[in-house]
C-alpha positions in Angstrom: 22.2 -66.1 -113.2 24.9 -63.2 -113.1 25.4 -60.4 -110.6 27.7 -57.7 -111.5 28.7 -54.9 -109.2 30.9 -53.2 -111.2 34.2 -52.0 -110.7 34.9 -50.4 -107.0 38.2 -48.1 -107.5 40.6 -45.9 -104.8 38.6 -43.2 -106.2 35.1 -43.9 -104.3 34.3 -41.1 -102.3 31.7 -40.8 -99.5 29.8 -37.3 -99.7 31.7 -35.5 -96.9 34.8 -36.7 -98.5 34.1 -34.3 -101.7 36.2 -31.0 -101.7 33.6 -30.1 -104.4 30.8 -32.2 -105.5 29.3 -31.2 -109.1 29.6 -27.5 -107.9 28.6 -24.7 -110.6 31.0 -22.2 -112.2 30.3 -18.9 -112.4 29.7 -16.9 -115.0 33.0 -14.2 -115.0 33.3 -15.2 -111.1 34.7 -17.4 -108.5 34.1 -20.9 -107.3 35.6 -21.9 -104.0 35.4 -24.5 -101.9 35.4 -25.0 -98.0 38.4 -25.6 -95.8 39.8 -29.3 -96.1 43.2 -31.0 -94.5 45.3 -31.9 -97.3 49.0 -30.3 -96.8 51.3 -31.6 -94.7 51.1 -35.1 -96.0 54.6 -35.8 -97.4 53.4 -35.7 -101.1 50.9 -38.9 -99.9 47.7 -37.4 -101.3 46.4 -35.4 -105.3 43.7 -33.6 -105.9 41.5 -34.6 -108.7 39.5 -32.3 -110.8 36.6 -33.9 -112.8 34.0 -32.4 -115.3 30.9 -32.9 -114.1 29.1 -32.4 -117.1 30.1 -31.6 -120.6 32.8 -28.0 -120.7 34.2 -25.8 -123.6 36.4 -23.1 -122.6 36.6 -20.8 -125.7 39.8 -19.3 -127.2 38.7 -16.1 -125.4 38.2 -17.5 -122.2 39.9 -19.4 -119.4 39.4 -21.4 -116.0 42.3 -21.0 -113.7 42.3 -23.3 -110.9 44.2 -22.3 -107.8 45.2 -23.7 -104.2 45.0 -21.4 -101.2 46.1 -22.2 -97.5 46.7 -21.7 -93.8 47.9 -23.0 -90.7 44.1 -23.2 -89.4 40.7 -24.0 -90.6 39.1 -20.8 -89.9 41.9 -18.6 -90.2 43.2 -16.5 -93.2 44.1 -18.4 -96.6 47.0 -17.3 -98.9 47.5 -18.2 -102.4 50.0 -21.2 -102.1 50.0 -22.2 -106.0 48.2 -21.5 -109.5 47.5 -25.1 -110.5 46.5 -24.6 -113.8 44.9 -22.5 -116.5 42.9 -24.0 -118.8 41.5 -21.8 -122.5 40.9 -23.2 -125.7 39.8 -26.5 -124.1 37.1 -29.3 -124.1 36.4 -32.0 -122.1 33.4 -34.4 -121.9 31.6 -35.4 -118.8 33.5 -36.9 -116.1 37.1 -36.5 -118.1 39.8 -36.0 -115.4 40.8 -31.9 -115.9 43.9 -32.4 -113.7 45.8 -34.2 -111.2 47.8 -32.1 -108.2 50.1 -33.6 -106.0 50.9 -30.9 -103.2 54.6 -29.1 -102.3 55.9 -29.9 -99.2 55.6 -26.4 -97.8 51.4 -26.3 -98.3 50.3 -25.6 -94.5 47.6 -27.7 -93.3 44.1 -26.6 -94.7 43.3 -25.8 -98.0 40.6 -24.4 -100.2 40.7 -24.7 -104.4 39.3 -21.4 -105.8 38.3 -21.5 -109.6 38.1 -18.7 -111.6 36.4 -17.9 -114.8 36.4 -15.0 -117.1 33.5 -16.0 -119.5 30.1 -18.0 -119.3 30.7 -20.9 -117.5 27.7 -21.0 -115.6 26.5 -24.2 -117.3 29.5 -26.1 -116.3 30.1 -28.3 -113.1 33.1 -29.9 -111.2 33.8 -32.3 -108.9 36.9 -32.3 -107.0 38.1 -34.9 -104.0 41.2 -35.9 -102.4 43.1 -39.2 -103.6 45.4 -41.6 -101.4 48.3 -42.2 -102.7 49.9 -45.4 -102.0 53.3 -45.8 -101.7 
């Protein structure tokens, strides 16, 4: 008899650990998550970006992924950084989109905002923090 449990990796994630979890694009709109701790960590944690299910991104079209902040969970967020923009661009369910190691000057709380300019509505990502071990 064999028993197989797979493989258990530093990316296993608990629900309340998602920054996103398989959240919907918009169509010509904006996705954005809660507030979450992530700056101030001494370049220790990434975000990961995943495709939830199947994406295109036409020629005409783009996702742009940015990281706002603040000093305080409830107060007001400020771009920090455009991570990426993405046109032109496939990827197959639960392909990695992007990796982001954050500056040293993000404040404490965060939010990822994701913007689209065409149909995206079909489309979902996950997104969660990673340890990384030094």
């Amino acid at each position: 008899m064999s028993t197989s449990i797979g493989v258990i990796g530093s990316d296993l994630k608990f629900a309340s650990e998602y920054i996103l979890n398989e959240a919907s694009l918009k169509s010509a709109g904006v996705t954005e998550s809660d507030a979450f701790m992530l700056g101030q960590a001494q370049s220790s944690q990434e975000v990961v970006l995943i495709a939830a299910t199947d994406i295109t991104v036409g020629a005409a079209s783009k996702i742009i992924v940015e990281i706002f902040h603040s000093d305080t969970k409830d107060g007001s967020f400020t771009l920090a950084e455009k991570i990426s923009e993405f046109t032109d661009t496939t990827w197959g369910i639960g392909a990695e989109m992007l990796r982001y190691v954050p500056n040293s000057n993000i404040k404490l709380f965060c939010k990822i905002k994701i913007t689209t300019n065409g149909d995206q509505s079909a489309d979902k990502v996950t997104c969660y923090p990673v340890y990384i071990a030094r």
